[in-house]
C-alpha positions as CSV (number, residue, x, y, z in Angstrom):
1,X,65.2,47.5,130.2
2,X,63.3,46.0,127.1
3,X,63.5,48.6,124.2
4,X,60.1,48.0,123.1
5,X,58.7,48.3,127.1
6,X,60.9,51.2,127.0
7,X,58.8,53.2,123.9
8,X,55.9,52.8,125.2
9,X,56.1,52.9,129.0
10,X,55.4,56.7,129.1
11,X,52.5,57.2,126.8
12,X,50.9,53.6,128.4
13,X,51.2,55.2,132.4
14,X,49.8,58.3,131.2
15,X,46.4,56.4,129.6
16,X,46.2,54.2,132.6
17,X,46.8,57.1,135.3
18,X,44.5,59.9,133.8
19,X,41.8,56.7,133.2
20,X,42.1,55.6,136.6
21,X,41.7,59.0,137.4
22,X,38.9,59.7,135.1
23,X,37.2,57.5,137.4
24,X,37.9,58.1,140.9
25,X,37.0,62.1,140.2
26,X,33.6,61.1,139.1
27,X,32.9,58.8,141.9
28,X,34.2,61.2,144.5
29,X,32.2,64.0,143.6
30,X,29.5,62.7,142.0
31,X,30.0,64.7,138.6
32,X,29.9,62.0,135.6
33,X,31.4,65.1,133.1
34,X,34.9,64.5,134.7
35,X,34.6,60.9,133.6
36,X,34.5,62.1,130.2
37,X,36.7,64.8,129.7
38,X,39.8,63.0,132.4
39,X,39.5,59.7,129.9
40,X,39.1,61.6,127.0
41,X,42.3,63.4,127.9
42,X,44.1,60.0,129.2
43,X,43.0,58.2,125.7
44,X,44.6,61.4,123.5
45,X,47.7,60.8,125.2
46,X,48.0,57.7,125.6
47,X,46.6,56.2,121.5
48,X,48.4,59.4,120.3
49,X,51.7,58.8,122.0
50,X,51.9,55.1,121.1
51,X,51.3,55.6,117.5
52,X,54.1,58.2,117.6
53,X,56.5,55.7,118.3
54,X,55.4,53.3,115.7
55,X,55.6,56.5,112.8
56,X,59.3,57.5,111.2
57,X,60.8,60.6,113.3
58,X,60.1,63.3,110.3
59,X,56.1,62.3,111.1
60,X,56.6,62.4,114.6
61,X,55.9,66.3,115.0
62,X,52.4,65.8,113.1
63,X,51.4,63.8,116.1
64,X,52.0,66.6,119.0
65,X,50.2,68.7,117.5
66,X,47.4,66.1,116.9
67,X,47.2,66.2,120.9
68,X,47.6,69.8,121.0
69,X,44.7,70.3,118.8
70,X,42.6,67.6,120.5
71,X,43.2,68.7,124.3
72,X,43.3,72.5,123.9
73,X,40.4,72.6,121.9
74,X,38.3,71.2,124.2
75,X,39.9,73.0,127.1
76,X,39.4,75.8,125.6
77,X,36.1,75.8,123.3
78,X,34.5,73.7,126.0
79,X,34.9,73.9,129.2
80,X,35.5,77.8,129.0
81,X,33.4,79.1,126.3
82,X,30.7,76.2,126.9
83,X,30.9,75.6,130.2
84,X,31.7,78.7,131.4
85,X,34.4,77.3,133.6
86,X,37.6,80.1,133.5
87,X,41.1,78.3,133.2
88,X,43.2,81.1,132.8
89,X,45.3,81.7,136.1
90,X,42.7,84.6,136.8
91,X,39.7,82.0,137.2
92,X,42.3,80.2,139.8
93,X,42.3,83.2,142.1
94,X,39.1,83.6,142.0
95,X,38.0,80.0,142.8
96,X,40.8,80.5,145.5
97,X,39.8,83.5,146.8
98,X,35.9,82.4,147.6
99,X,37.5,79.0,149.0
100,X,35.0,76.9,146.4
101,X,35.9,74.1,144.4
102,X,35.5,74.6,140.9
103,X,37.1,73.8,137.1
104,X,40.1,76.3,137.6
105,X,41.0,74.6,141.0
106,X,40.7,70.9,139.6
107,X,42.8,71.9,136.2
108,X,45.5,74.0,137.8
109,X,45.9,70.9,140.5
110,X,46.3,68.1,138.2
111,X,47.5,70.2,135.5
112,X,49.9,72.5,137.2
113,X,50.8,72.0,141.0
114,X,50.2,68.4,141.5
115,X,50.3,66.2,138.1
116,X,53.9,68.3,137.1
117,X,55.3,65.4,140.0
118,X,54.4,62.9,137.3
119,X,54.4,64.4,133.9
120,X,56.6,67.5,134.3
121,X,55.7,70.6,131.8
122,X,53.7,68.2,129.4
123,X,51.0,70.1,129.7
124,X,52.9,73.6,128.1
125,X,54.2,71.1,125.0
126,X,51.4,68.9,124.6
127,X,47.7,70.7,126.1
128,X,47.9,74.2,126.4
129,X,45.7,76.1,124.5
130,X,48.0,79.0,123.8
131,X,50.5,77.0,122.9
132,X,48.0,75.2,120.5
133,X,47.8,78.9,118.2
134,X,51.6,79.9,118.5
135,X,52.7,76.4,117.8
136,X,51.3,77.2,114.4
137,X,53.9,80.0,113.4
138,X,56.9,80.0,111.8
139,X,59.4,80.7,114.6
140,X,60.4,77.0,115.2
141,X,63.6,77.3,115.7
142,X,64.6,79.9,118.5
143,X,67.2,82.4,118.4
144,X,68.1,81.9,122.0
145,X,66.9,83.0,125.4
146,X,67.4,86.7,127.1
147,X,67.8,85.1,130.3
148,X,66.9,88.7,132.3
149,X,63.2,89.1,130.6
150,X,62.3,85.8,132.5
151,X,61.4,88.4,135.4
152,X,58.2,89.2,133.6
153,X,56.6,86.2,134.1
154,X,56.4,87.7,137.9
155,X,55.4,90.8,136.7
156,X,52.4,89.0,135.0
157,X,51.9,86.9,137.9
158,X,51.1,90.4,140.1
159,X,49.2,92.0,137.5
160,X,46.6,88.7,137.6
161,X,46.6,88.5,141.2
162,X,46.2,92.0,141.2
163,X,43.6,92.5,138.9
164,X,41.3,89.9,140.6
165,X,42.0,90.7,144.3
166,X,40.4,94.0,143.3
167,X,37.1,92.8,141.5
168,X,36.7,90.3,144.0
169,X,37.5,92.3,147.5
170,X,36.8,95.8,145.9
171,X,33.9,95.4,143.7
172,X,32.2,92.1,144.9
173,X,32.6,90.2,142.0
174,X,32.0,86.5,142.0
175,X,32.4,84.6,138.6
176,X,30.0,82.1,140.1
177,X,26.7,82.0,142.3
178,X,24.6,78.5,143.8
179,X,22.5,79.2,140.3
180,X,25.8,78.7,137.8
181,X,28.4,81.0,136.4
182,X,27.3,84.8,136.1
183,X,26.5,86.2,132.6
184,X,29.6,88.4,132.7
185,X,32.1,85.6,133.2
186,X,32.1,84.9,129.5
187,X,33.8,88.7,129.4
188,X,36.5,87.3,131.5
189,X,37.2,84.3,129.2
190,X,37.2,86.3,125.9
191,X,39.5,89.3,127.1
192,X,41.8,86.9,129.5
193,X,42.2,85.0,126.2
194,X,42.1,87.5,123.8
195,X,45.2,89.1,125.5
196,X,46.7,86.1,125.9
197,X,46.6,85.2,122.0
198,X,47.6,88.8,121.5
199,X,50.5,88.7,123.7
200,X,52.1,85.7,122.8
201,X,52.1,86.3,118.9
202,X,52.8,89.3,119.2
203,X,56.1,88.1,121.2
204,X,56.9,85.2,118.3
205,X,57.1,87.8,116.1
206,X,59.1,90.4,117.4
207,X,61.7,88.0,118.9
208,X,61.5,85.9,116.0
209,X,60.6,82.6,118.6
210,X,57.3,80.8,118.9
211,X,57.6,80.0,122.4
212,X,58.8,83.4,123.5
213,X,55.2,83.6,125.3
214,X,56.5,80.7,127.8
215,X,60.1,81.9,128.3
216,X,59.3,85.5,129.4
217,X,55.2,86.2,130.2
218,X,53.3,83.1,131.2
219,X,52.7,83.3,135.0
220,X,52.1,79.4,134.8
221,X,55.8,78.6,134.8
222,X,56.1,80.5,138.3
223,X,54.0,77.3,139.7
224,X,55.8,74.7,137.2
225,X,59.6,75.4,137.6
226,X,58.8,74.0,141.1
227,X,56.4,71.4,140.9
228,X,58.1,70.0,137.7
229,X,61.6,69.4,139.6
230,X,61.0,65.8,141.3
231,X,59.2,64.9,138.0
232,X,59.1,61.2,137.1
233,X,59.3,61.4,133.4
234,X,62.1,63.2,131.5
235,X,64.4,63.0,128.5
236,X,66.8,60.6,128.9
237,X,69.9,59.6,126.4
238,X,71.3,56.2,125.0
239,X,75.2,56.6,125.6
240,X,76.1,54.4,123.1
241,X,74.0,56.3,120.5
242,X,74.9,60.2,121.0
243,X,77.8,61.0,118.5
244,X,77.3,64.9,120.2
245,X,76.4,66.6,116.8
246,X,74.5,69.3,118.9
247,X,71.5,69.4,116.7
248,X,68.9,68.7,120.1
249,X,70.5,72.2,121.1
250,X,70.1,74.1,118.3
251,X,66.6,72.6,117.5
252,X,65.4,72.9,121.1
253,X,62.3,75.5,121.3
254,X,62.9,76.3,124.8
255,X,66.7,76.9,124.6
256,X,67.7,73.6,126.5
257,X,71.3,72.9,126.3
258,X,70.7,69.2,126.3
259,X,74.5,68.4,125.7
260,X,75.4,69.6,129.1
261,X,73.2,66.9,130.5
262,X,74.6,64.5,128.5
263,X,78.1,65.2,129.3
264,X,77.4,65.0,133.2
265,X,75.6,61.6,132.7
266,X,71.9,62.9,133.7
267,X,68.8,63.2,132.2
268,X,67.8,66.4,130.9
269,X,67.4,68.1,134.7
270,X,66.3,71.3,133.2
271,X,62.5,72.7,134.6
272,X,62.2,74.6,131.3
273,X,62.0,71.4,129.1
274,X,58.2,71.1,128.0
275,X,58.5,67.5,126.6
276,X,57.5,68.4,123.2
277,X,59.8,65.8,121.5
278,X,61.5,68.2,119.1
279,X,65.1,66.6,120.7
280,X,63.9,63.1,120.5
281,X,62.9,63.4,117.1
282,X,65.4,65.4,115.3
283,X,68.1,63.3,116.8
284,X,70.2,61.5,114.1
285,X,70.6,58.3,116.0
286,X,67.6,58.1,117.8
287,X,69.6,58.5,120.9
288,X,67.2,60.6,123.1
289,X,63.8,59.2,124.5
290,X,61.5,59.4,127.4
291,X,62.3,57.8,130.5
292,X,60.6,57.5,133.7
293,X,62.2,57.4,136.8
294,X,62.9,59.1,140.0
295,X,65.5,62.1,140.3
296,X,65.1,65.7,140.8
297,X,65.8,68.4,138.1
298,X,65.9,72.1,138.7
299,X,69.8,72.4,137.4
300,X,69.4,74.9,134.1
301,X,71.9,75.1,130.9
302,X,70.5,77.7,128.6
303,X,71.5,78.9,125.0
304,X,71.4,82.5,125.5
305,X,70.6,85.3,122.6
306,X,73.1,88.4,122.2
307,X,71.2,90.5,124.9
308,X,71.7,93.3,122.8
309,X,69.5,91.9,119.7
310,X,65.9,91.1,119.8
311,X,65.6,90.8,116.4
312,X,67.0,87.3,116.2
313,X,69.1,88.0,113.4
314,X,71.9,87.4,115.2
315,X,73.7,84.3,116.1
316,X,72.6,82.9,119.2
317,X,75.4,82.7,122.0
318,X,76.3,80.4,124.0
319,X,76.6,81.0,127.6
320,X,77.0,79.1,130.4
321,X,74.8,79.2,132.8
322,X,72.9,77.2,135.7
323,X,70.4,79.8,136.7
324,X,67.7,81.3,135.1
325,X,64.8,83.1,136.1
């Protein structure tokens, strides 16, 4: 394939399908906003991404976080706090529960259940709004994964579904009624947030890891980790170029051991990659890129922590394994 088709082939489909469907949203149902915030999304991506490749690799990280900032803050300062619309996993269960169509329902399809086919995690490295703050602290580099505290993310999962199975079955609550959202949903969008925030920097700072949030509490990844498996675009490698230095495994935020792909010949198969970029551009020989093609991931290779130390003062250990929870 042409190198310079190659660069660009991801962020170009990515414009073109959240364009295309920017348009077919707001002539389905009528509501011109998704116009608007679908292209605006599409555009980010898309004008963002193809700059990235045309900027030296040590600039490369400014950009992500260019998207970050542009997506998740009008995710979040938006369509939550403006619109009232509820994105966190609790406004999904709600929208669920009363069998309505809603903001939640549209994001979590596209972003979460659906779109993951396509795109894989990109929304964890590149839109959400969590992500957005945490990315900010100093924690870049992680001390490896404790492979056990991944049940948590379930534990999270039943507390959410929990929580609003008894407002809405027990109490009667509704976050919406035919005259728009109720006055008290806006108390649902500060504290769902707030604990979030509070959660996951508390997290990067006790383990000593940015993304420790993602690896062991975010109930999202319970839908992802599935839907991202028969994604189309991954990280893929240049053969010719990897002189195995290991520096995409040590530099990897979410613990990847991309090496093991490499050796085996595949791309990076792994449903915790969050296509941030971090591999592609800290690689010496530029020999990692996205690709986008048809295979099906779900085979994991994780740099593992000492599970005695939390800390992450200690040397991260390497141990192999192909499961992970």
């Amino acid at each position: 394939m042409n190198d310079t088709f190659r660069k660009y082939q991801t962020p170009i489909t990515l414009l073109i399908v959240f364009n295309v469907l920017a348009v077919v949203l707001s002539k389905t149902t009528g509501v011109t906003l998704y116009l608007f915030l679908f292209s605006y999304i599409g555009t980010s991506i898309g004008v963002v991404g193809i700059l990235t490749e045309r900027l030296p690799r040590e600039k490369r990280t400014l950009t992500r976080r260019i998207v970050q900032l542009l997506i998740g803050i009008i995710l979040l300062v938006y369509v939550q706090f403006i619109l009232v619309e509820n994105l966190q996993i609790e406004g999904f269960w709600f929208y669920l529960f009363m069998g309505a169509s809603g903001g939640a329902i549209l994001h979590y399809a596209i972003a979460k259940i659906f779109g993951p086919i396509l795109f894989g995690r990109g929304f964890c490295g590149n839109a959400c709004w969590t992500a957005m703050i945490i990315d900010f602290l100093p924690y870049k580099r992680s001390p490896g994964r404790i492979s056990r505290w991944g049940r948590f993310r379930y534990v999270h999962f039943g507390i959410s579904l929990g929580l609003v199975a008894i407002a809405f079955f027990v109490f009667g609550y509704r976050p919406v009624t035919e005259f728009g959202p109720v006055p008290t949903e806006i108390y649902w969008l500060a504290i769902g947030n707030a604990v979030y925030f509070a959660i996951g920097i508390g997290l990067a700072f006790w383990l000593k890891d940015n993304r420790a949030f993602c690896k062991y509490v975010c109930p999202i990844t319970l839908f992802l980790k599935n839907t991202t498996r028969p994604s189309f675009i991954k990280i893929n490698y240049r053969e010719d170029k990897c002189i195995d230095c290991g520096k995409c495994d040590r530099e990897c935020p979410m613990d990847i051991r991309l090496t093991e792909y490499i050796k085996e010949g595949t791309r990076i198969l792994s449903t915790e990659c969050i296509l941030c970029s971090t591999c592609v551009n800290v690689c010496p020989t530029e020999a990692l890129y996205w690709s986008f093609k048809r295979d099906l991931g779900g085979k994991e290779y994780i740099r593992e922590r000492e599970t005695k130390d939390v800390s992450g003062q200690s040397p991260a250990k390497k141990v192999p394994t192909d499961t992970i929870e």
